[in-house]
C-alpha positions, 0 to 999 in steps of 0.5 A: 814566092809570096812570101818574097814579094811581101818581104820586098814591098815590105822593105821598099815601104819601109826604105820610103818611109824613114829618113837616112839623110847625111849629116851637113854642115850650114854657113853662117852669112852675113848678108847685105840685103838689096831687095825682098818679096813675098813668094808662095810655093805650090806643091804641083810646081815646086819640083820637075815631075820625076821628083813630085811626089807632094802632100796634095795642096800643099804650099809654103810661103814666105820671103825670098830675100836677094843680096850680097855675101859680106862674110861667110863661115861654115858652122857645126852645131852636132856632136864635135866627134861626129864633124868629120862625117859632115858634108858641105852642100855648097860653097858661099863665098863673100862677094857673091850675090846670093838669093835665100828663101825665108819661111814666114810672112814676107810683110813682117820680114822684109821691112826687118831686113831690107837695106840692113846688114843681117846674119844668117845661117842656111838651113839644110832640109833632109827631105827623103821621106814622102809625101814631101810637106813643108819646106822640102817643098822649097826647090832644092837649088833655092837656099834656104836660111833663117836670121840668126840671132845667136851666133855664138852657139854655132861652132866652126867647122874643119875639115876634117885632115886627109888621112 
């Protein structure tokens, strides 16, 4: 029976430890930027109680950037072969308002980006290794994405055809 139950811990320890995400895909967005501030986010207030296991203290801040979606293209940039085993989190669709969180000084940001037409590409965090640090801090309903400065080494991605 001891020999089950440190087999058990053993496995459990290990399971918490090591990333298993899934590969996603990211959009590539053109973004309209209407307005842009500083926001801090605290470990103790980043996520409901179930899910907030954090490194004590911890926080990130950066720029939470609100605008409107001019254009929008789901991109791949892993192995080609591999994209059919991809997943899209969510849809953004032109048209739409959208919030984005920017990790960075929001003072050198935001005069950047504010009133201009910018591209960016969401950044999907795989946050399933604990105690949660840096941006899976960043709840994860919020957006995150980086101005992209090099569009061209993304691909489009496809669907993959229904078998």
């Amino acid at each position: 029976m001891k020999y089950l139950i440190a087999i058990t811990l053993s496995n459990l320890v290990s399971s918490v430890g090591h990333a298993a995400c899934f590969a996603t895909t990211e959009h590539l967005i053109r973004v309209k930027v209407q307005a842009c501030q500083n926001i801090k986010i605290d470990a103790s207030s980043s996520r409901p109680p179930a899910h907030a296991i954090h490194k004590r203290g911890s926080s990130i801040s950066g720029a939470l950037v609100t605008g409107l979606v001019i254009e929008s293209t789901i991109v791949w940039d892993g192995d080609p072969d591999m994209a059919e085993y991809t997943f899209t989190l969510r849809e953004i669709r032109a048209d739409e308002s959208i919030t984005l969180f920017m990790n960075g000084d929001a003072s050198q940001i935001c005069p950047a980006i504010i009133g201009q037409s910018n591209l960016f590409v969401t950044d999907t965090q795989c946050c399933d290794v604990l105690p949660a640090d840096g941006l899976c801090l960043v709840p994860p309903t919020m957006i995150i994405a980086k101005e992209e400065k090099a569009p061209e080494r993304w691909a489009v991605w496809t669907p993959p055809a229904k078998k």
